[in-house]
C-alpha positions as CSV (number, residue, x, y, z in Angstrom):
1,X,240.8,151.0,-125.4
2,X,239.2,148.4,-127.4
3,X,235.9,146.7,-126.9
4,X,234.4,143.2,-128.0
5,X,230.9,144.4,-128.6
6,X,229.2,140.9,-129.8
7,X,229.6,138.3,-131.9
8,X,227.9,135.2,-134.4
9,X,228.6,131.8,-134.3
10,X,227.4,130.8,-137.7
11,X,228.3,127.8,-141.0
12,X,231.1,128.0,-143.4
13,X,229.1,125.5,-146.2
14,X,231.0,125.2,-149.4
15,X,227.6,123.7,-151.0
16,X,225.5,126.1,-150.3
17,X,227.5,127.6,-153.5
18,X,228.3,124.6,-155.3
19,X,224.7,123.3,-155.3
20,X,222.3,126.3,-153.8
21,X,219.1,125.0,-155.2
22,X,219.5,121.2,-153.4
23,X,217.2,121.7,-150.6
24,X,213.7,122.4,-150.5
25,X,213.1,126.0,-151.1
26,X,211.6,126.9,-147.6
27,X,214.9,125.5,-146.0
28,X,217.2,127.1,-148.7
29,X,215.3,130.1,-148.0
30,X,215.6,130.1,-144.5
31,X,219.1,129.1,-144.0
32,X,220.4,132.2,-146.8
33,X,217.9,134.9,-144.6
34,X,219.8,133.7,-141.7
35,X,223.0,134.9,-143.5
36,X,221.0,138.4,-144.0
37,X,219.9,138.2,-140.7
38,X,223.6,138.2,-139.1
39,X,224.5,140.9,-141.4
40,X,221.6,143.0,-140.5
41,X,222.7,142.4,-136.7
42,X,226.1,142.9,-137.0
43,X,225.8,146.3,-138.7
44,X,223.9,147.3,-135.7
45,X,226.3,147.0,-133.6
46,X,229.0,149.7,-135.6
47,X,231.6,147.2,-135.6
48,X,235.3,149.0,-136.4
49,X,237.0,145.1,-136.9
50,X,235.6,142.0,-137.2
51,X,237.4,138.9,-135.8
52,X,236.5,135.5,-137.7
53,X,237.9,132.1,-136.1
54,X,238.0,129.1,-138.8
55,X,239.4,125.8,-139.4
56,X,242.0,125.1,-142.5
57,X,240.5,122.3,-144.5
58,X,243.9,121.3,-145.3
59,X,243.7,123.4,-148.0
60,X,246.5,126.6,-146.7
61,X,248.7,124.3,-144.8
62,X,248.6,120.8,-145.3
63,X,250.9,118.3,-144.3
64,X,254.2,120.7,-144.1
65,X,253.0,122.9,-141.4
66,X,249.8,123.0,-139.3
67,X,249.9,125.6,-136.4
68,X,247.9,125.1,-133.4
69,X,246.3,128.2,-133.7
70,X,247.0,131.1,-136.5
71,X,246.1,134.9,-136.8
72,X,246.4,137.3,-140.0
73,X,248.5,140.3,-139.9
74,X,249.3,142.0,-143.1
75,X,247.5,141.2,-146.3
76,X,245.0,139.2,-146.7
77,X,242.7,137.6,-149.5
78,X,240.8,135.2,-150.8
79,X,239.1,132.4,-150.9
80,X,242.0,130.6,-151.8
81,X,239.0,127.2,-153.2
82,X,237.1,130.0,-155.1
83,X,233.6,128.9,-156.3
84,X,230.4,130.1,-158.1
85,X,229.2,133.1,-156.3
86,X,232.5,133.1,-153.8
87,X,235.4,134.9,-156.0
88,X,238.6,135.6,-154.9
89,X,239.2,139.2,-153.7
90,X,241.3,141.2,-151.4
91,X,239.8,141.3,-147.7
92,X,240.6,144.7,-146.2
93,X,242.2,143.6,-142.4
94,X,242.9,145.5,-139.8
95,X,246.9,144.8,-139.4
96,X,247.3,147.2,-136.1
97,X,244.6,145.4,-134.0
98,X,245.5,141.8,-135.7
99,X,249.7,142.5,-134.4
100,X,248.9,143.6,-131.3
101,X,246.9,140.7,-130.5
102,X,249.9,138.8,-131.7
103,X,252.3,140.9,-129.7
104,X,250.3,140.3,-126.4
105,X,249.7,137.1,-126.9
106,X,253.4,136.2,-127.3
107,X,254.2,138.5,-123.8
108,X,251.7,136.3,-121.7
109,X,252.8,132.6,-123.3
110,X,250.6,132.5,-126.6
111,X,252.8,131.2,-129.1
112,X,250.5,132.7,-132.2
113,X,251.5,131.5,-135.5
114,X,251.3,135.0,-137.5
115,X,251.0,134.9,-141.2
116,X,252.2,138.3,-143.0
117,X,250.5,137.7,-146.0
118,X,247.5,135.1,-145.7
119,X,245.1,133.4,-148.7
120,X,242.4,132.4,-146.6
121,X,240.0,129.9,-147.8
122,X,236.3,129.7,-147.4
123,X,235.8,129.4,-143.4
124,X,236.7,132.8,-143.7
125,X,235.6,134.2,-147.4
126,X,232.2,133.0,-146.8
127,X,231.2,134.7,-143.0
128,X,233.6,137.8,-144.7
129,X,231.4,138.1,-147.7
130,X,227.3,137.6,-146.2
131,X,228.2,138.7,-143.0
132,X,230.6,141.5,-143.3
133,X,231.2,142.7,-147.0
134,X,227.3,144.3,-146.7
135,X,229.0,147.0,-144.3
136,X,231.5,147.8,-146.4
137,X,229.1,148.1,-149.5
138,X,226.7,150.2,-147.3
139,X,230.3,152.6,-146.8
140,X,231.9,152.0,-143.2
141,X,235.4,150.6,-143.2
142,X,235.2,147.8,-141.7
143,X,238.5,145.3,-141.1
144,X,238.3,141.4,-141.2
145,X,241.0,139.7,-138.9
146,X,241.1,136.0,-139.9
147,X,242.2,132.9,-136.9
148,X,242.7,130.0,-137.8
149,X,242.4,127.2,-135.0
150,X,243.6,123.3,-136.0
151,X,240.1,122.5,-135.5
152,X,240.3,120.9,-138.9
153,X,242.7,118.3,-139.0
154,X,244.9,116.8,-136.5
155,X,246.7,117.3,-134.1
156,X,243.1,119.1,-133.0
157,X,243.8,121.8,-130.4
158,X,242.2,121.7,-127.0
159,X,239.4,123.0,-126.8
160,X,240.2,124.0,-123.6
161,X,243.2,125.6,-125.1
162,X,240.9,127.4,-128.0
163,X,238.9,129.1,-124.8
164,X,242.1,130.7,-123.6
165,X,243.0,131.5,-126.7
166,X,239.8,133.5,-126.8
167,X,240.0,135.1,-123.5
168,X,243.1,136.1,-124.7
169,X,241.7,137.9,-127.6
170,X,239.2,139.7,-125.5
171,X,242.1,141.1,-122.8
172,X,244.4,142.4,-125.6
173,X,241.3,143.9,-127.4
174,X,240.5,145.4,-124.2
175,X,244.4,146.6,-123.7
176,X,244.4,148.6,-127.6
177,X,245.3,151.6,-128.0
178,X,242.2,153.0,-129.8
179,X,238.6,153.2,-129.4
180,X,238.3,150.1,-131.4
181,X,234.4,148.2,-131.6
182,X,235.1,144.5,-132.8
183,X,233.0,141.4,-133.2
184,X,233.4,138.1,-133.0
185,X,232.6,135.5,-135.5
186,X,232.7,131.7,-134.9
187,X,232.6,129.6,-138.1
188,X,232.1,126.1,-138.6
189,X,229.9,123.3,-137.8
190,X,227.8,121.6,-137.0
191,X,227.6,117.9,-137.2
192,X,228.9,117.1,-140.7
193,X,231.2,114.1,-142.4
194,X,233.6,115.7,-144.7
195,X,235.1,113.5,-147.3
196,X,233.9,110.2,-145.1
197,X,231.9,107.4,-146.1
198,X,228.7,109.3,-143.9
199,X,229.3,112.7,-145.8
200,X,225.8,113.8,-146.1
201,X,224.7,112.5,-142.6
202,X,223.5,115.0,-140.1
203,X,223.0,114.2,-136.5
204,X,220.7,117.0,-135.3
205,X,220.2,115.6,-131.8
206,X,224.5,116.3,-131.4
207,X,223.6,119.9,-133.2
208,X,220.7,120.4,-130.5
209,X,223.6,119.5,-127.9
210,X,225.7,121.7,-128.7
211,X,223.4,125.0,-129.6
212,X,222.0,124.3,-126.0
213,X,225.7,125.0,-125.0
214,X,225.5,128.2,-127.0
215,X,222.3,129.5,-125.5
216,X,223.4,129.4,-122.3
217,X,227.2,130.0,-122.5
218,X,228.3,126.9,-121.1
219,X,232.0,126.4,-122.1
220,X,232.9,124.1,-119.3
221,X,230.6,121.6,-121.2
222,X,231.7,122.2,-124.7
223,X,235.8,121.9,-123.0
224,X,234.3,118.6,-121.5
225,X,233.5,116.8,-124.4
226,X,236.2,114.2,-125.5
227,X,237.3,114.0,-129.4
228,X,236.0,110.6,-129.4
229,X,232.6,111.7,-128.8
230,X,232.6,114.5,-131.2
231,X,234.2,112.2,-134.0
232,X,231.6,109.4,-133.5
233,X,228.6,112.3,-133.2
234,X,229.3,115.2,-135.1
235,X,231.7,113.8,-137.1
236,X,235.1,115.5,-138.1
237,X,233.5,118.2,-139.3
238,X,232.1,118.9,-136.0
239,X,235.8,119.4,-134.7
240,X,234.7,122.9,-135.6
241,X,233.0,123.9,-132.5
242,X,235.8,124.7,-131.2
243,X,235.9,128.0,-133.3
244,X,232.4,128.4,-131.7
245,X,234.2,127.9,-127.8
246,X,236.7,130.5,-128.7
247,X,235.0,133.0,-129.9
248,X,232.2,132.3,-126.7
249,X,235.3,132.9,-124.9
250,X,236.1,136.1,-126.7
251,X,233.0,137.4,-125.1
252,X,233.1,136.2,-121.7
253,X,231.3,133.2,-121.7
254,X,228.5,135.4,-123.8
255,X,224.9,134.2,-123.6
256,X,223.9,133.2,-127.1
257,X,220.5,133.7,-128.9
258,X,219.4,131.2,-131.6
259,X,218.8,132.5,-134.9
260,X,218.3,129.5,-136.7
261,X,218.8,126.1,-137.5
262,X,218.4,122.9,-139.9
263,X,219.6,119.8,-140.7
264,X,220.4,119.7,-144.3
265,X,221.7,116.7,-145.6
266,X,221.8,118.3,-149.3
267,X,224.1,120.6,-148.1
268,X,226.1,117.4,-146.0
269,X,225.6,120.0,-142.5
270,X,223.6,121.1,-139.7
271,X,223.6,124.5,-140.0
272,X,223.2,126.7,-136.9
273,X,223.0,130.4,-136.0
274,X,223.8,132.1,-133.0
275,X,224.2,135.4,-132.2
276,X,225.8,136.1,-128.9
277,X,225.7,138.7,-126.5
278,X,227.6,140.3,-124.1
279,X,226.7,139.5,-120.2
């Protein structure tokens, strides 16, 4: 059987390619080690598959179609908004684990959107390439499974509906047929205002808020907070945390460990780093 073994919650910024040497370079610096840092961690733990929960940008499904939440089961690649240092490529997946999550999520009343062949854009290119590409480059075949959650645009899904979505994960990892190690990655947030007339604001006091959450595993409180409150605080960018609730949920409520953070207005986000644990 299959086992979630830990996960990262961790930024999907498109600037820090488009304009890497905005900020200062101690925060630069920092925030780009953090990247290292996850990779480093990750490898320790032998992943087989990694799972990475994003948010469409409106970008892969637009106005025709936006599914509530969406997993990748044949071929993927990617990014579809390519960028300098961020090229297009294929992203190996792991199509066995990534169907049967689909499969048992569809026999227990998870209505997975499941895309055969899937261009993903950068809330999963950028976690696949820092975070995960360093395995494969080191030799270990590793497969990426990309979610999507509407966490994006709206209609947002629930966040209380992205936690069961991420429990469901975690039970149909559990119920694989092979000796499969897989982490989690959340990606997205923090507090950012994307295309709005505040884009470049960063509340860090709502970022604090919500890394607190992290740290101690507390998804009732993350599923408590009201869209409102998030739109008004962390902006529509900070819709994302709910990648960050399901992939805490993948894991059991996980406790999570702060790796780092900063507010970086040149970079229009408050970039957090968690890596969380299993109980």
């Amino acid at each position: 059987m299959g086992q979630i073994v830990g996960g990262f919650l961790v930024p999907h910024d498109p600037v820090m390619f488009v304009a890497p040497e905005a900020p200062n370079p101690s925060i630069r610096e920092r925030m780009w080690g953090a990247f290292e840092q996850c990779a480093e961690r990750l490898a320790a733990l032998e992943p087989t598959s990694v799972i990475i929960i994003g948010a469409d940008h409106y970008m892969l499904f637009g106005t025709t179609c936006l599914p509530s939440y969406l997993i990748g089961t044949g071929d993927v690649d990617g990014p579809l908004d390519a960028m300098p240092g961020l090229k297009r490529g294929v992203i190996p997946n792991h199509e066995a684990l990534a169907t049967h999550i689909a499969s048992d999520g569809h026999a227990r009343g998870f209505d997975w959107a499941v895309a055969r062949a899937l261009t993903v854009d950068h809330a999963i290119a950028i976690p696949n390439q820092l975070i995960v590409e360093p395995l494969r480059k080191a030799g270990h075949q590793v497969g990426t499974i990309p979610v999507y959650l509407a966490a994006g645009v709206d209609p947002y899904i629930r966040i209380g509906r992205a936690i069961e979505v991420g429990q469901q994960i975690r039970e149909a990892v559990e119920s694989f047929h092979a000796n499969e190690r897989v982490a989690i990655i959340g990606s997205g947030g923090i507090s950012h205002w994307v295309g709005m007339a505040e884009m470049g604001r960063v509340n860090e006091s709502f970022d604090q808020e919500i890394l607190g959450y992290a740290s101690r595993g507390d998804l009732a409180a993350l599923a408590a907070l009201s869209d409102d409150y998030i739109l008004a605080n962390g902006g529509n960018g900070g819709m994302e945390i709910r990648n960050w609730a399901c992939a805490m949920s993948a894991l059991g409520a996980a406790r999570g460990e702060i790796l780092a953070y900063a507010a970086v207005p040149e970079w229009v986000t408050g970039l957090g780093f968690v890596q969380l644990h299993r109980h």
